[in-house]
C-alpha positions as a LaTeX table, in Angstrom:
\begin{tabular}{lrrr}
\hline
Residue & $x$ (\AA) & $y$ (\AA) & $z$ (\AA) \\
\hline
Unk1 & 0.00 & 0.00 & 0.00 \\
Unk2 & 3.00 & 2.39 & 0.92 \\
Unk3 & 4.55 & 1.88 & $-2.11$ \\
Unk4 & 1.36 & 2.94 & $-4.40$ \\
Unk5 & 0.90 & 5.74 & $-2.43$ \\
Unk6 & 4.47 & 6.87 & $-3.53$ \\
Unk7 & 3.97 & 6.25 & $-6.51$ \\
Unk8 & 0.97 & 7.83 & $-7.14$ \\
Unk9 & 2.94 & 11.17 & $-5.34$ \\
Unk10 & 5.20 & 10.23 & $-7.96$ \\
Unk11 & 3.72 & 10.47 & $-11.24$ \\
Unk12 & 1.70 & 13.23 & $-9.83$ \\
Unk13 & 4.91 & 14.93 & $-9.81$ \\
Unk14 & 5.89 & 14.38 & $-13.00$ \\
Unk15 & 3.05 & 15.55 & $-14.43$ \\
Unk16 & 3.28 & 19.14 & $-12.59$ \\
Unk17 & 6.75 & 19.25 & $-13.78$ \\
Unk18 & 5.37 & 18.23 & $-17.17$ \\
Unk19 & 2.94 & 20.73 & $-17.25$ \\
Unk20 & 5.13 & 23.49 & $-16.13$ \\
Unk21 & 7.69 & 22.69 & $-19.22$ \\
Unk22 & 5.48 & 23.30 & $-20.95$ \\
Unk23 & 4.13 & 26.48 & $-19.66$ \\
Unk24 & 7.76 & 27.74 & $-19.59$ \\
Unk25 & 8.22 & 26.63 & $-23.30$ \\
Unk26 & 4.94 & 29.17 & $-24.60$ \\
Unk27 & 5.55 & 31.79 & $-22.20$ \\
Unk28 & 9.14 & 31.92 & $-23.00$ \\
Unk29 & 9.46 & 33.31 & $-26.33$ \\
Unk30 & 7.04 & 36.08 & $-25.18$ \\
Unk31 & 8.67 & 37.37 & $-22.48$ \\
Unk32 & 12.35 & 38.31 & $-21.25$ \\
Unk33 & 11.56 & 37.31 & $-17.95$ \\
Unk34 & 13.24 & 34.49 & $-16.09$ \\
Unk35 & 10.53 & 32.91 & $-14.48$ \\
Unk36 & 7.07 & 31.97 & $-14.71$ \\
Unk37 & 4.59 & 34.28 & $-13.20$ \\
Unk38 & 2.27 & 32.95 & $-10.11$ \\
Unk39 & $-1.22$ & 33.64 & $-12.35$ \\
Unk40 & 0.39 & 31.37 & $-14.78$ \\
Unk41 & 1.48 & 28.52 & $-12.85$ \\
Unk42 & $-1.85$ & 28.70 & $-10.93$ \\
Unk43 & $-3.86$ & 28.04 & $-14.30$ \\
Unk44 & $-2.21$ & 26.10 & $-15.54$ \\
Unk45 & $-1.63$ & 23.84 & $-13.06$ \\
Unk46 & $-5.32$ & 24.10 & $-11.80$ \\
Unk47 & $-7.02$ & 23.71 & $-15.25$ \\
Unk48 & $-4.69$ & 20.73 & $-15.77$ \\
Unk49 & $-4.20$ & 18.84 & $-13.09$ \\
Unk50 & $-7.46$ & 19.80 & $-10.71$ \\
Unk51 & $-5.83$ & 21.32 & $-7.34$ \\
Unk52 & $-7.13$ & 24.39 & $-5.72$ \\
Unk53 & $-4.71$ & 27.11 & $-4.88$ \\
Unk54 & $-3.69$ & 26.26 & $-1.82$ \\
Unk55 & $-3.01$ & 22.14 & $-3.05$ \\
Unk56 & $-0.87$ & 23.75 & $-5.83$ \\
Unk57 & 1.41 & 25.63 & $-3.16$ \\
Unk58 & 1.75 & 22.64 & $-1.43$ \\
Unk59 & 3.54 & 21.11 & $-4.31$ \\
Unk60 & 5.18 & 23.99 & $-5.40$ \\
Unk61 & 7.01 & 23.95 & $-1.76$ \\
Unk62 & 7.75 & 19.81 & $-2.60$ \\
Unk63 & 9.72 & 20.89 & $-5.84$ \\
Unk64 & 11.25 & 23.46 & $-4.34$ \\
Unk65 & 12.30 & 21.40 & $-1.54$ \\
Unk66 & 13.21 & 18.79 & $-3.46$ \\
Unk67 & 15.59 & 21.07 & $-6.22$ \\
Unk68 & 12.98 & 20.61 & $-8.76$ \\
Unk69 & 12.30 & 24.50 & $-9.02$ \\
Unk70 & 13.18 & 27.81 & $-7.30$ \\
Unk71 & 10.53 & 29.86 & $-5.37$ \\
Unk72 & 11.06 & 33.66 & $-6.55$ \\
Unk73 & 9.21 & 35.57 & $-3.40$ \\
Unk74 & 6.21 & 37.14 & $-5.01$ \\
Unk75 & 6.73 & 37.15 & $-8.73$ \\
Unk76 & 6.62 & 33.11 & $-10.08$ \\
Unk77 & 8.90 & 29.80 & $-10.29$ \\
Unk78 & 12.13 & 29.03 & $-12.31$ \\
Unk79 & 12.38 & 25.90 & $-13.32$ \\
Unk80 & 15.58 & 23.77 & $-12.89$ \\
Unk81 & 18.00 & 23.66 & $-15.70$ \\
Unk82 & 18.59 & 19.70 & $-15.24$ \\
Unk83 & 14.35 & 19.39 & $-15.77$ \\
Unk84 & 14.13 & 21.21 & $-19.31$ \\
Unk85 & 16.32 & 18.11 & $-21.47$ \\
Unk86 & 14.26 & 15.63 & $-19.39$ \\
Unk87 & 11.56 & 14.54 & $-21.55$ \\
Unk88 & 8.76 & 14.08 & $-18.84$ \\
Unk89 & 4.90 & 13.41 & $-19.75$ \\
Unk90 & 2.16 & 11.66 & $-18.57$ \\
\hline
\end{tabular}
């Protein structure tokens, strides 16, 4: 039972990380800044995966915890280098 419940945690993560590739890979081009904006993240993520706003900051503190992104204090995330020339999907 443990071990589907990490797994489960697991591909959940994945997809968020998916997702937020590929938020980073449209929003890029438009923009010169170096991370995604909080409004963006939030929609995407919600529309995408189902989570509220405060289940979404719960696993944006899990990537960030676990190297996956970097928190910038009220303006968005950066992703981790390593993370864009994984090919991740769901």
């Amino acid at each position: 039972m443990k071990d589907t419940i990490l797994d489960y945690k697991e591909a959940y993560k994945i997809k968020i990380i998916s997702k937020l590739n590929e938020l980073e890979q449209k929003i890029k081009p438009l923009s010169k800044k170096k991370y995604i904006p909080f409004a963006d993240v939030f929609q995407k993520i919600g529309s995408s995966c189902a989570l509220n706003k405060k289940e979404i900051w719960q696993w944006l503190f899990i990537l960030d915890e676990d190297g996956d992104i970097d928190i910038i204090f009220s303006k968005g995330i950066i992703l981790n280098p390593k993370l864009k020339r994984l090919k991740v999907g769901i």
